[in-house]
MOPAC internal coordinates of N, CA, C and O (Angstrom, degrees):
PM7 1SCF
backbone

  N    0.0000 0     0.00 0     0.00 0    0    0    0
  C    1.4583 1     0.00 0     0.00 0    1    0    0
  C    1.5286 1   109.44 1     0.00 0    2    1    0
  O    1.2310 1   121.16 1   -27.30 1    3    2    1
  N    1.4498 1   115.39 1   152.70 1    3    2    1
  C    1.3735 1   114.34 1   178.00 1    5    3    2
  C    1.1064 1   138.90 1  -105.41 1    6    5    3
  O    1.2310 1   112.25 1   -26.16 1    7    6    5
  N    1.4992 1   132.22 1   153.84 1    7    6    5
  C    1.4157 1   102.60 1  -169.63 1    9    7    6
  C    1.6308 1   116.74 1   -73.00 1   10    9    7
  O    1.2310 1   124.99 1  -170.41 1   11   10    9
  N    0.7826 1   108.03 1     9.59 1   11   10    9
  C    1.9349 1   106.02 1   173.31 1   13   11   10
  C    1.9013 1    96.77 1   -65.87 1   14   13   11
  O    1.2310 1   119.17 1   156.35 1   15   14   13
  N    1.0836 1   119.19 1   -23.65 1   15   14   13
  C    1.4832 1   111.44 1  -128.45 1   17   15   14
  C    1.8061 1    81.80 1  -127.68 1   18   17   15
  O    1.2310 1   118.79 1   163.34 1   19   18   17
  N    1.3981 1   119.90 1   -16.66 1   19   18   17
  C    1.5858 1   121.51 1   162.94 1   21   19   18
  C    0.8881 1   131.03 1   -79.37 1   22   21   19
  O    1.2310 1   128.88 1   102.03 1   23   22   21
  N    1.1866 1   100.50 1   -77.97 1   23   22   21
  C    1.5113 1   119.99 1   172.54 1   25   23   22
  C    1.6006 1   127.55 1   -31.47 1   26   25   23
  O    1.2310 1   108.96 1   132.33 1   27   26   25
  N    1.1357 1   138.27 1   -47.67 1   27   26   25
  C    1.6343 1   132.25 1  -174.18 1   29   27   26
  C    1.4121 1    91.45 1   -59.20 1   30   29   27
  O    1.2310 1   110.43 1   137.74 1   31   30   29
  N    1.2990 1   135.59 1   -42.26 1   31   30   29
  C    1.4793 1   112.30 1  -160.33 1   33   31   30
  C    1.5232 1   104.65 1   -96.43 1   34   33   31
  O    1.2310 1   111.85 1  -157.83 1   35   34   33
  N    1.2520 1   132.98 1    22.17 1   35   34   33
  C    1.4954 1   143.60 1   169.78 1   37   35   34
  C    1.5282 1   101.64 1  -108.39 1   38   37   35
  O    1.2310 1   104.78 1   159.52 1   39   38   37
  N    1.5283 1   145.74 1   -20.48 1   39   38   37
  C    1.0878 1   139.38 1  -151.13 1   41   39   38
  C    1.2836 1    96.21 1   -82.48 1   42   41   39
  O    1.2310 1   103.36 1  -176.65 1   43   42   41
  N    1.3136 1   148.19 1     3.35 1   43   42   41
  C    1.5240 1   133.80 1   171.82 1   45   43   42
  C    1.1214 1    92.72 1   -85.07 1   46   45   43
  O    1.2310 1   114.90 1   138.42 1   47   46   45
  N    1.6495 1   127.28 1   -41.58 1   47   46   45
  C    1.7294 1   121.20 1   175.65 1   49   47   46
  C    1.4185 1   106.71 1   -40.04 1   50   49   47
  O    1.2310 1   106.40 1   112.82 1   51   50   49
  N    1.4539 1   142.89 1   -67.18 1   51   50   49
  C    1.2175 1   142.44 1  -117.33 1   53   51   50
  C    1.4327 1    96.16 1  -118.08 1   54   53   51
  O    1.2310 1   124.23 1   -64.43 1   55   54   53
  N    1.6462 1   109.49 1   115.57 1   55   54   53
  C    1.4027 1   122.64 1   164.25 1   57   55   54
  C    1.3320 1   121.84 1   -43.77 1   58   57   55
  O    1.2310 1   117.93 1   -32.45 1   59   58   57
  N    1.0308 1   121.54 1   147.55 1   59   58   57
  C    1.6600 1   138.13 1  -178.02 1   61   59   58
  C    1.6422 1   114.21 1   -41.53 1   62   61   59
  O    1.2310 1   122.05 1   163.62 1   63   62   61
  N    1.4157 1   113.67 1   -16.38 1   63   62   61
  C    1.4124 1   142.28 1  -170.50 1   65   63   62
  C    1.4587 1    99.52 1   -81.65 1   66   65   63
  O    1.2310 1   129.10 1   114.57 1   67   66   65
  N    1.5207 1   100.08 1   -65.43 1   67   66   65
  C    1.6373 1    99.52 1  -176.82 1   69   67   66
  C    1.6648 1   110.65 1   -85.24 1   70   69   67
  O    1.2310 1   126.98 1  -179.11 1   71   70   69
  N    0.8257 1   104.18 1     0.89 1   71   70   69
  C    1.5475 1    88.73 1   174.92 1   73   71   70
  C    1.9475 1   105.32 1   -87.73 1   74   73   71
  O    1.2310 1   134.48 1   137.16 1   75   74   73
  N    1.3854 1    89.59 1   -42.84 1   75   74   73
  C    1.6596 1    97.88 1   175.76 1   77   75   74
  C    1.5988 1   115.84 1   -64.47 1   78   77   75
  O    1.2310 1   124.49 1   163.55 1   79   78   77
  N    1.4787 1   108.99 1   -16.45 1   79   78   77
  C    1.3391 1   128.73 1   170.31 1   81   79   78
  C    1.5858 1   101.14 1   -61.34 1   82   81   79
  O    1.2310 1   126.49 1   115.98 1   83   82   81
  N    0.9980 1   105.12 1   -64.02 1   83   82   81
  C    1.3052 1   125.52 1  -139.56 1   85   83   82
  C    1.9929 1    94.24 1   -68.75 1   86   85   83
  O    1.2310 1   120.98 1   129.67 1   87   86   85
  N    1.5524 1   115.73 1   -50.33 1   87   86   85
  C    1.3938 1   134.35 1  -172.23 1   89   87   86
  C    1.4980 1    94.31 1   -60.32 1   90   89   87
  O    1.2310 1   121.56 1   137.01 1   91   90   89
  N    1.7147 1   114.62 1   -42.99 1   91   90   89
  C    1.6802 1    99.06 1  -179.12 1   93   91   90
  C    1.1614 1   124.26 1   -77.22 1   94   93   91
  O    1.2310 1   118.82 1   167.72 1   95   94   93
  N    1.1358 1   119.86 1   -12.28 1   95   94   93
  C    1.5367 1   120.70 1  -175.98 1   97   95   94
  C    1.2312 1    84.21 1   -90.34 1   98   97   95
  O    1.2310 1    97.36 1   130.13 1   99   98   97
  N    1.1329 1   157.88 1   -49.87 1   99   98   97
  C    1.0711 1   128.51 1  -155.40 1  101   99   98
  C    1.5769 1   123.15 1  -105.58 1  102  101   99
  O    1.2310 1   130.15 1  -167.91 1  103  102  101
  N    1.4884 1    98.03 1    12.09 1  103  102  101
  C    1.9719 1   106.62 1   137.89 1  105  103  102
  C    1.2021 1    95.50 1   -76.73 1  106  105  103
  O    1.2310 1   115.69 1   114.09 1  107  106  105
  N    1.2097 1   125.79 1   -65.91 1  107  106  105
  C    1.7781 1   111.86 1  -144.67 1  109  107  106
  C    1.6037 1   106.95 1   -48.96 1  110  109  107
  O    1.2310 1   109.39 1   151.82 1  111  110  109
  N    1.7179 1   137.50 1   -28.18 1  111  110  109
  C    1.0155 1   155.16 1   146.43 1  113  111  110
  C    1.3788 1   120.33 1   -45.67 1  114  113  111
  O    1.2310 1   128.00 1   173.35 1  115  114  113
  N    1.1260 1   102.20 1    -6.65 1  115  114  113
  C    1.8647 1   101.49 1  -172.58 1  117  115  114
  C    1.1240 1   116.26 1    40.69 1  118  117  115
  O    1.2310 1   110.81 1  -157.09 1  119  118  117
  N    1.5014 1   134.89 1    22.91 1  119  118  117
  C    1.4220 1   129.77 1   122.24 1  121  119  118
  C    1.7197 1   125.48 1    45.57 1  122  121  119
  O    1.2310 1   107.59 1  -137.15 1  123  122  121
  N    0.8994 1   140.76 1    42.85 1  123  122  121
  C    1.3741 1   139.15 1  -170.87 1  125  123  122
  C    1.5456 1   106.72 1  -122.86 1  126  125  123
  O    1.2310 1   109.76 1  -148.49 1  127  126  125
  N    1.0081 1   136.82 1    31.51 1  127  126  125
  C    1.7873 1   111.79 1   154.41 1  129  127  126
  C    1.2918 1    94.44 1  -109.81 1  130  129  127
  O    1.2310 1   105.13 1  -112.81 1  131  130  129
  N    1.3653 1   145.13 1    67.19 1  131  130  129
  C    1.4798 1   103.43 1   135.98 1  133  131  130
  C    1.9953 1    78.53 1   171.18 1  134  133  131
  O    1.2310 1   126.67 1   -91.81 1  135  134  133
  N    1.6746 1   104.78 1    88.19 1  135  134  133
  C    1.4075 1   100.51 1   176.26 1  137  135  134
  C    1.3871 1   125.30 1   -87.10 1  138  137  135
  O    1.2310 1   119.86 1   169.41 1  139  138  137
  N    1.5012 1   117.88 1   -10.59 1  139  138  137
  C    1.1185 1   115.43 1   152.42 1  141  139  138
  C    1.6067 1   140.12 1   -48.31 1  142  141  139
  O    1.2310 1   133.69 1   152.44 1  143  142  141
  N    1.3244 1    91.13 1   -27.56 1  143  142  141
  C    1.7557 1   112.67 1  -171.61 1  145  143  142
  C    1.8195 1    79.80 1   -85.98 1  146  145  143
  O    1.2310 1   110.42 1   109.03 1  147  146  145
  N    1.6232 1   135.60 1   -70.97 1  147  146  145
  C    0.6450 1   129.27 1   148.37 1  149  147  146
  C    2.6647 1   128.47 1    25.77 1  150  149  147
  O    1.2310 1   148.59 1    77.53 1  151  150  149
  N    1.5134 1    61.94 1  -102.47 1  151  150  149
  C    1.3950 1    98.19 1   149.88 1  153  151  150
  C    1.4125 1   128.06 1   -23.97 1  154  153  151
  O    1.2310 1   119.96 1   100.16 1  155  154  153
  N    1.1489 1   117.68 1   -79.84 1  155  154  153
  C    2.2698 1   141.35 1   147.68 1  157  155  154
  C    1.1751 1    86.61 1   -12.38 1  158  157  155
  O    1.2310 1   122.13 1    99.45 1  159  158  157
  N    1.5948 1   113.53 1   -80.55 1  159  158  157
  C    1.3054 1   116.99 1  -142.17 1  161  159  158
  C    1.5511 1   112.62 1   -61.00 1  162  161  159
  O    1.2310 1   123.53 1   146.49 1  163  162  161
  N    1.3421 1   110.84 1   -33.51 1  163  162  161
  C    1.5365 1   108.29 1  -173.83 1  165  163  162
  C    1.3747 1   117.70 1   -85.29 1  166  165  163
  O    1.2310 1   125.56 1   155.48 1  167  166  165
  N    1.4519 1   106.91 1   -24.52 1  167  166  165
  C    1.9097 1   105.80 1   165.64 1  169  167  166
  C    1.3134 1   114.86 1   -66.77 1  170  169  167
  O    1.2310 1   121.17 1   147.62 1  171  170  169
  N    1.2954 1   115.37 1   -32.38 1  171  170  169
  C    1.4850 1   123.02 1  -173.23 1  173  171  170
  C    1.3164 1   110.52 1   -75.04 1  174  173  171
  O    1.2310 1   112.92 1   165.91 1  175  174  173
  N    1.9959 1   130.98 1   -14.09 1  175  174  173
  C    1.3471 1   150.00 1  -171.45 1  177  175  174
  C    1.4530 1    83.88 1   -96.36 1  178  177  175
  O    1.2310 1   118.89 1   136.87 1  179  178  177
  N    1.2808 1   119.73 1   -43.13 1  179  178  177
  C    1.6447 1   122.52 1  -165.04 1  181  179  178
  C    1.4226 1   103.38 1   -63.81 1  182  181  179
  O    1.2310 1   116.40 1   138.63 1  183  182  181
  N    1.6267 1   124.44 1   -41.37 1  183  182  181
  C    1.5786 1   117.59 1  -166.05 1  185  183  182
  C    1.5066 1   108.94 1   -90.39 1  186  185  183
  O    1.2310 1   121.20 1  -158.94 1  187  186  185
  N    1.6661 1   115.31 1    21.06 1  187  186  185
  C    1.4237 1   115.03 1  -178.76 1  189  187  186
  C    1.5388 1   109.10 1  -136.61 1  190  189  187
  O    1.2310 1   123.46 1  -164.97 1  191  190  189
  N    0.7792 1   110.97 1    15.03 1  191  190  189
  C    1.7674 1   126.51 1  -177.38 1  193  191  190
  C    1.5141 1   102.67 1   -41.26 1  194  193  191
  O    1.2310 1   118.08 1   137.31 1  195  194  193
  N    1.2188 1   121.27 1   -42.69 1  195  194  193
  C    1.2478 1   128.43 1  -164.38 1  197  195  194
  C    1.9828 1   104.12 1   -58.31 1  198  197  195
  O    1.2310 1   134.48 1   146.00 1  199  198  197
  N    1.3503 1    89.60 1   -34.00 1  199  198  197
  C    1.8313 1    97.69 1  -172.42 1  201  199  198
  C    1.2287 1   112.44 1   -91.17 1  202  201  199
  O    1.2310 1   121.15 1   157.43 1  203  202  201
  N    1.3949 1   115.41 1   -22.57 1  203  202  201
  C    1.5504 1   121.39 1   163.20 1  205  203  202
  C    1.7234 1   123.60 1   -32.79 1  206  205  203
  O    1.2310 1   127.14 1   -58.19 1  207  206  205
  N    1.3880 1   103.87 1   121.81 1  207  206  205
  C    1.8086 1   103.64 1   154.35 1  209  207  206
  C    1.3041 1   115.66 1   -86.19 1  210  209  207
  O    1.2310 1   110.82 1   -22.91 1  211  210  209
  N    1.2971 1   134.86 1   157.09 1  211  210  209
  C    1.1142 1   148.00 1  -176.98 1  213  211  210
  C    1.6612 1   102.04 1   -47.75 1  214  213  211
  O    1.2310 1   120.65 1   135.54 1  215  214  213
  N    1.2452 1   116.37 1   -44.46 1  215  214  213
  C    1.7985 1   101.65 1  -176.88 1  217  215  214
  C    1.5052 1    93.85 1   -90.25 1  218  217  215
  O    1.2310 1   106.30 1  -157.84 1  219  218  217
  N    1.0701 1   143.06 1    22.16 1  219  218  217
  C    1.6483 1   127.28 1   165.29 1  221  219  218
  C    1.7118 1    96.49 1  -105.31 1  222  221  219
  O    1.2310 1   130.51 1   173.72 1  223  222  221
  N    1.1943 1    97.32 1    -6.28 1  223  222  221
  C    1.9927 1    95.92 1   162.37 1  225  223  222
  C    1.3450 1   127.79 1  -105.31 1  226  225  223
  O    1.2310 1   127.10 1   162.08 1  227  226  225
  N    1.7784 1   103.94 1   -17.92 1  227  226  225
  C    1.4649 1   105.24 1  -170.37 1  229  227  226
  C    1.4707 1    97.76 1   -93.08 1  230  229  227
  O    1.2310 1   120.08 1   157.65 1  231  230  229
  N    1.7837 1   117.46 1   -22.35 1  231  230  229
  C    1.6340 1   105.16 1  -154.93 1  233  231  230
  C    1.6140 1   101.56 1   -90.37 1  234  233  231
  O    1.2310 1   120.80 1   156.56 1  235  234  233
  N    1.2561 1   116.07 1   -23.44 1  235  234  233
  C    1.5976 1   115.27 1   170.79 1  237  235  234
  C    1.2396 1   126.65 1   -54.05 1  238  237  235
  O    1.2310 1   128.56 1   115.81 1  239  238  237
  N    1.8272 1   101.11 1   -64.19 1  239  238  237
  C    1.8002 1   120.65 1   171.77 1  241  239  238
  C    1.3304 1    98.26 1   -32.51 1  242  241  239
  O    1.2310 1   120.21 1   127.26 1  243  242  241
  N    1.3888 1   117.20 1   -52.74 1  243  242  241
  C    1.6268 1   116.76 1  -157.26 1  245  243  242
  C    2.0589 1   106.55 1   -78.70 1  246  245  243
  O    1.2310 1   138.86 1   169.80 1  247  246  245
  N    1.2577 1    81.05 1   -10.20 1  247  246  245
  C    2.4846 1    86.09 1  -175.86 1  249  247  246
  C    2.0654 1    70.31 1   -79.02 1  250  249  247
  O    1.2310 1   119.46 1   100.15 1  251  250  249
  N    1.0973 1   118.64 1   -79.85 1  251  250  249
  C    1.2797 1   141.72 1  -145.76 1  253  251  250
  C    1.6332 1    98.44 1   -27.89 1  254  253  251
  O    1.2310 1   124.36 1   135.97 1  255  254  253
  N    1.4397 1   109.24 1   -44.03 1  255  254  253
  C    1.6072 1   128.54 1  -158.59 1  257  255  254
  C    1.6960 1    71.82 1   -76.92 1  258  257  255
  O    1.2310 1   118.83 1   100.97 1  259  258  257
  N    1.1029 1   119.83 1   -79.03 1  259  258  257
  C    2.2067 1   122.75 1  -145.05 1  261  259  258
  C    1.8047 1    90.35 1   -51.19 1  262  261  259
  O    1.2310 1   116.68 1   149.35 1  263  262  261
  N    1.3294 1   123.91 1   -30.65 1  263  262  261
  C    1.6419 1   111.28 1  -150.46 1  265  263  262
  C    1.9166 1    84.37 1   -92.74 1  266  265  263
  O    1.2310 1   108.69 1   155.36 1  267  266  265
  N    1.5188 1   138.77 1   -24.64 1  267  266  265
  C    0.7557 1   132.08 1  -178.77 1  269  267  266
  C    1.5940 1   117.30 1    85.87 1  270  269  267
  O    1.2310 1   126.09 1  -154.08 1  271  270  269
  N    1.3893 1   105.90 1    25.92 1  271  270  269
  C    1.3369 1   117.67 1  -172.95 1  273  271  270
  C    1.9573 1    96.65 1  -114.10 1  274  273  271
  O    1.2310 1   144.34 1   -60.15 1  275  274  273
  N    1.8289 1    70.29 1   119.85 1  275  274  273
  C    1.9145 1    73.77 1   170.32 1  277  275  274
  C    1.7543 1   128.91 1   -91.12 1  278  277  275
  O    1.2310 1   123.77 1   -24.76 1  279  278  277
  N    1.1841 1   110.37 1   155.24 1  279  278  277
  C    1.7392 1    95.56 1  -172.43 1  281  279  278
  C    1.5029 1    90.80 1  -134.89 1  282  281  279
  O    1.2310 1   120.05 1  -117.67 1  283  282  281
  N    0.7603 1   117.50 1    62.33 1  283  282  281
  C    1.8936 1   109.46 1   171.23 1  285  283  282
  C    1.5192 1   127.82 1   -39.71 1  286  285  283
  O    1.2310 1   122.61 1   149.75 1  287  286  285
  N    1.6668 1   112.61 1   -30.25 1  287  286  285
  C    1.2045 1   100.06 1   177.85 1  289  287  286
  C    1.6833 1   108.78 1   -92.18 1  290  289  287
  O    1.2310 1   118.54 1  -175.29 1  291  290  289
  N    1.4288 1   120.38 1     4.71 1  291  290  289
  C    1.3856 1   103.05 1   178.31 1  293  291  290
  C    1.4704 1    94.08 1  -103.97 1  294  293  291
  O    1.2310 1   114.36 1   136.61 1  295  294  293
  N    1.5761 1   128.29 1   -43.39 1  295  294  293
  C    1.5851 1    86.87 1   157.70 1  297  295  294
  C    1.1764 1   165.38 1   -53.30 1  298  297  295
  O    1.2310 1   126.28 1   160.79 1  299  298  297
  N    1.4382 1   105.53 1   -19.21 1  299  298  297
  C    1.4313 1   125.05 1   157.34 1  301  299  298
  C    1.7013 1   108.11 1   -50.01 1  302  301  299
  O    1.2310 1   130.53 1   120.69 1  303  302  301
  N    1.5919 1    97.29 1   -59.31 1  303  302  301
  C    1.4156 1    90.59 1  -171.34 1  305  303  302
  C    1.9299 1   122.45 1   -72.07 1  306  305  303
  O    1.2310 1   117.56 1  -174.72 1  307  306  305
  N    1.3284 1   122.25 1     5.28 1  307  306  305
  C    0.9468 1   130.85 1   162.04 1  309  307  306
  C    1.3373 1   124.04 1   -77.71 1  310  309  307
  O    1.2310 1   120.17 1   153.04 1  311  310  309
  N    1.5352 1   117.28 1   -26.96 1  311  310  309
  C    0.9040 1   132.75 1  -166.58 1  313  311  310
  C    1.5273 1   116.78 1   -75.02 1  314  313  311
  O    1.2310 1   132.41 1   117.42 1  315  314  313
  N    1.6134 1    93.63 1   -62.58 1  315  314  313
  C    1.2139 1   107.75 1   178.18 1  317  315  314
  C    1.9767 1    98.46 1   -77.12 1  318  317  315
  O    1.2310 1   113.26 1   166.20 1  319  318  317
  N    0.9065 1   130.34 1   -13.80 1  319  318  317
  C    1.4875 1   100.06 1   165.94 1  321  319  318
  C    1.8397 1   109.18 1   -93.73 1  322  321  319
  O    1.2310 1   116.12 1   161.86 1  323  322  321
  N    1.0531 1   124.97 1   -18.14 1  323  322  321
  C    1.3487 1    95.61 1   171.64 1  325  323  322
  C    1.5714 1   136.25 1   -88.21 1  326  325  323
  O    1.2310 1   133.93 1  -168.53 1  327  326  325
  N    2.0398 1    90.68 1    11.47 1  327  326  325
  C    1.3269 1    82.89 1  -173.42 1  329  327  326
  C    1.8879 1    99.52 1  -112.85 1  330  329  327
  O    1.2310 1   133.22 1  -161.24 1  331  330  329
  N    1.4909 1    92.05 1    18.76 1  331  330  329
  C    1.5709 1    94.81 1  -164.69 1  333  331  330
  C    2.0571 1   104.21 1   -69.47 1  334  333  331
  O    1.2310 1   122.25 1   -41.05 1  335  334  333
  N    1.1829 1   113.30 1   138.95 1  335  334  333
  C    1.3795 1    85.53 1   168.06 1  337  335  334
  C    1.7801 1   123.11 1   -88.59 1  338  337  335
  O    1.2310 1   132.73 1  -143.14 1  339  338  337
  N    1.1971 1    93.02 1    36.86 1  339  338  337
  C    1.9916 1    87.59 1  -178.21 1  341  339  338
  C    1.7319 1    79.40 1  -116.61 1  342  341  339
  O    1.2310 1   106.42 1   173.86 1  343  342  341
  N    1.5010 1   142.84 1    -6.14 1  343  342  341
  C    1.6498 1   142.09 1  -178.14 1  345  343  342
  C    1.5213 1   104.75 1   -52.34 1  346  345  343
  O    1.2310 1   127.16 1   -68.03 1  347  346  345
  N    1.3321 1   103.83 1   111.97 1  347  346  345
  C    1.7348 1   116.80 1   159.31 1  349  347  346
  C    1.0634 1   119.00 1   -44.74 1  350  349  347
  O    1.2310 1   118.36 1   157.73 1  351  350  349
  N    1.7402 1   120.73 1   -22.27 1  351  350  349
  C    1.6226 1   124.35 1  -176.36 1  353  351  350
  C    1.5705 1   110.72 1  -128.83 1  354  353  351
  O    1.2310 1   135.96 1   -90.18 1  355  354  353
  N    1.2424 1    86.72 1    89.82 1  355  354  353
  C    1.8991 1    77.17 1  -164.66 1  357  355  354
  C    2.0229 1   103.48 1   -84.04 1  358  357  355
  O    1.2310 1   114.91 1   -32.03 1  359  358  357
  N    1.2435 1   127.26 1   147.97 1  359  358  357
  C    1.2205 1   133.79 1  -171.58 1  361  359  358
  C    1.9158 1   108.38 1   -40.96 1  362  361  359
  O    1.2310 1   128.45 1   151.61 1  363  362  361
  N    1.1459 1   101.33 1   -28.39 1  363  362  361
  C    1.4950 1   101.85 1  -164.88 1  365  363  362
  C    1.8990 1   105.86 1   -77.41 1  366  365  363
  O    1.2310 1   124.17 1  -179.75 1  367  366  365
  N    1.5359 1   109.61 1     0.25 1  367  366  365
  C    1.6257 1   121.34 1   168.21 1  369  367  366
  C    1.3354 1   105.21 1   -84.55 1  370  369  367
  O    1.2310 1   114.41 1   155.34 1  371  370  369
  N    1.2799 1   128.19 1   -24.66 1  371  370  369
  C    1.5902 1   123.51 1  -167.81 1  373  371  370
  C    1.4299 1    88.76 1   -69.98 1  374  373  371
  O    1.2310 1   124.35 1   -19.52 1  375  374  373
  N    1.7322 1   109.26 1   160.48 1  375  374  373
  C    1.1914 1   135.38 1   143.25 1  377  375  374
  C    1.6413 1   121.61 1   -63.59 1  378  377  375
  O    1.2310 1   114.22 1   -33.91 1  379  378  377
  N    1.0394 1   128.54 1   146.09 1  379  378  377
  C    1.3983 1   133.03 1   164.46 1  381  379  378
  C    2.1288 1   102.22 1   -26.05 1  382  381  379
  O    1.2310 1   134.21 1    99.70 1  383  382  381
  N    1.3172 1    90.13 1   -80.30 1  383  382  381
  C    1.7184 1   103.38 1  -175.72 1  385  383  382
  C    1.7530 1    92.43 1   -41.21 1  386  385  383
  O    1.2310 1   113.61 1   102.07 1  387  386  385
  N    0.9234 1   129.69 1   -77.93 1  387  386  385
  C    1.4106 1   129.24 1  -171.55 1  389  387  386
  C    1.7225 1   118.23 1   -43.34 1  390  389  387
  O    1.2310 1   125.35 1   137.80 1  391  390  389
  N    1.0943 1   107.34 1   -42.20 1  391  390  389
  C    1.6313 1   118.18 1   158.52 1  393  391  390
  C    1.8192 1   114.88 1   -60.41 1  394  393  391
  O    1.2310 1   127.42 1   112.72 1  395  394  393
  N    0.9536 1   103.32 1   -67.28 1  395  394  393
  C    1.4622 1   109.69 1   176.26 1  397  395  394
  C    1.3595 1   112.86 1   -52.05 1  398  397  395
  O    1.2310 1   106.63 1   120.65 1  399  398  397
  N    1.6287 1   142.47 1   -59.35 1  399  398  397
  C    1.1025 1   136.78 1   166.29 1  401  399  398
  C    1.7811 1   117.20 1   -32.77 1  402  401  399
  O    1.2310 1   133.33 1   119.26 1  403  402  401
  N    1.7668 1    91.83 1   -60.74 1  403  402  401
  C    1.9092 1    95.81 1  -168.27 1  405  403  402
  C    1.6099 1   106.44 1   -63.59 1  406  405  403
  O    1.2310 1   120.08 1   159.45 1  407  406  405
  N    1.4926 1   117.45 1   -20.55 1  407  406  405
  C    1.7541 1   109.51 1   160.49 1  409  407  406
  C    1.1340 1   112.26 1   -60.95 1  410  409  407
  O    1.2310 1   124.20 1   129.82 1  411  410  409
  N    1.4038 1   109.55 1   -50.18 1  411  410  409
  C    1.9613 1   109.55 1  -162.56 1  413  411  410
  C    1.3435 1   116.42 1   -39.42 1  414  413  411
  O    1.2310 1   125.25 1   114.21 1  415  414  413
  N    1.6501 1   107.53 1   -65.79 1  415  414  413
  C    1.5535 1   136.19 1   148.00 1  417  415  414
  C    1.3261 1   116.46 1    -9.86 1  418  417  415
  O    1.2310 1   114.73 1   132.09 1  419  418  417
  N    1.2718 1   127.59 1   -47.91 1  419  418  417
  C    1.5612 1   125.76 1  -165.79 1  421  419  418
  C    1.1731 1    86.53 1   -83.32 1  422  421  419
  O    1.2310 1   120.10 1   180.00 1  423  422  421

């Protein structure tokens, strides 16, 4: 069986780490049969933002940008949470590399 076909119903298991894990490795793979599955993964990164570290936001955006898969509503929703001022992660925690990537991405 494949992981297209596991994984969505394990993603409450897997911290914001491995899921953001999971989206970069599979840019660095160039990743392209199945952007819907794709797709899952980054709405499902989108409804946990709150638990996110700054590289479980920068290393995805940046799989998302190489695989050529767009997600509009999780950039939106990045957007408006990192610029919210009630955001647990406000931009000025990123690293340079982590800043620079989540621009590239947009």
């Amino acid at each position: 069986a494949s992981m297209v076909e596991h994984v969505p119903a394990k993603l409450p298991q897997f911290t914001t780490q491995n899921i953001s894990n999971l989206l970069h490795g599979l840019g660095l793979v160039t990743f392209d049969r199945d952007d819907d599955f794709v797709r899952h993964l980054a709405a499902h990164l989108a409804s946990r933002l709150t638990e996110c570290s700054a590289q479980d936001i920068a290393n995805p955006v940046t799989a998302l940008m190489r695989m050529c898969v767009t997600h509009d509503g999780l950039m939106h929703d990045i957007a408006s949470y990192l610029t919210s001022p009630h955001t647990r992660l406000p931009v000025a925690d990123f690293t340079p590399q982590e800043i620079a990537n989540t621009i590239y991405a947009f």
